[in-house]
C-alpha positions, -999 to +999 in steps of 0.1 A: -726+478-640-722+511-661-701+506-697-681+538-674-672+523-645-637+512-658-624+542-666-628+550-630-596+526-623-578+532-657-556+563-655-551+590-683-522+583-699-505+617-692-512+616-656-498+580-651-467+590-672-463+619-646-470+597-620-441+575-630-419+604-635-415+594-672-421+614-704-455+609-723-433+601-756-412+573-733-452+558-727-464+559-760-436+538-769-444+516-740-477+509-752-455+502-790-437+474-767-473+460-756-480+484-723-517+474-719-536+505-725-573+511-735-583+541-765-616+562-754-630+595-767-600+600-784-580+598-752-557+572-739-561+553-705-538+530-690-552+506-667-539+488-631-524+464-652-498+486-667-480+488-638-480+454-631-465+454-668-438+476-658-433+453-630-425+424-656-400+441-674-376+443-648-341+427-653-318+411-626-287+400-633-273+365-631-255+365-598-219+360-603-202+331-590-172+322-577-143+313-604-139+275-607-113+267-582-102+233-597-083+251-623 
């Protein structure tokens, strides 16, 4: 297997931000947050796993209950 063949599935950094329809700026402080990301030749590369990253950081709200109807 080539050392190369990874950065065949990793995405440049400003292509996946513009894929995502988000700024390069919001991405590099992404990767500051712990967005897995790979440095190569100077360039950034963010693999598969980024999404699934993304993915993780998504927040749901408790549902809300009913009020306590004892009172």
């Amino acid at each position: 297997m080539s050392d190369h063949n990874f950065l065949k599935e990793c995405t440049p950094e400003p292509q996946w931000a513009a894929d995502r329809e988000i700024s390069q700026r919001t991405s590099a402080r992404y990767r500051q947050q712990g967005l897995p990301y790979l440095e190569f030749g100077g360039r950034i590369y963010i693999p598969p796993e980024g999404d699934e990253w993304i993915r993780s950081r998504i927040r749901r709200p408790d549902r809300v209950r009913g009020r306590d109807r004892a009172a």
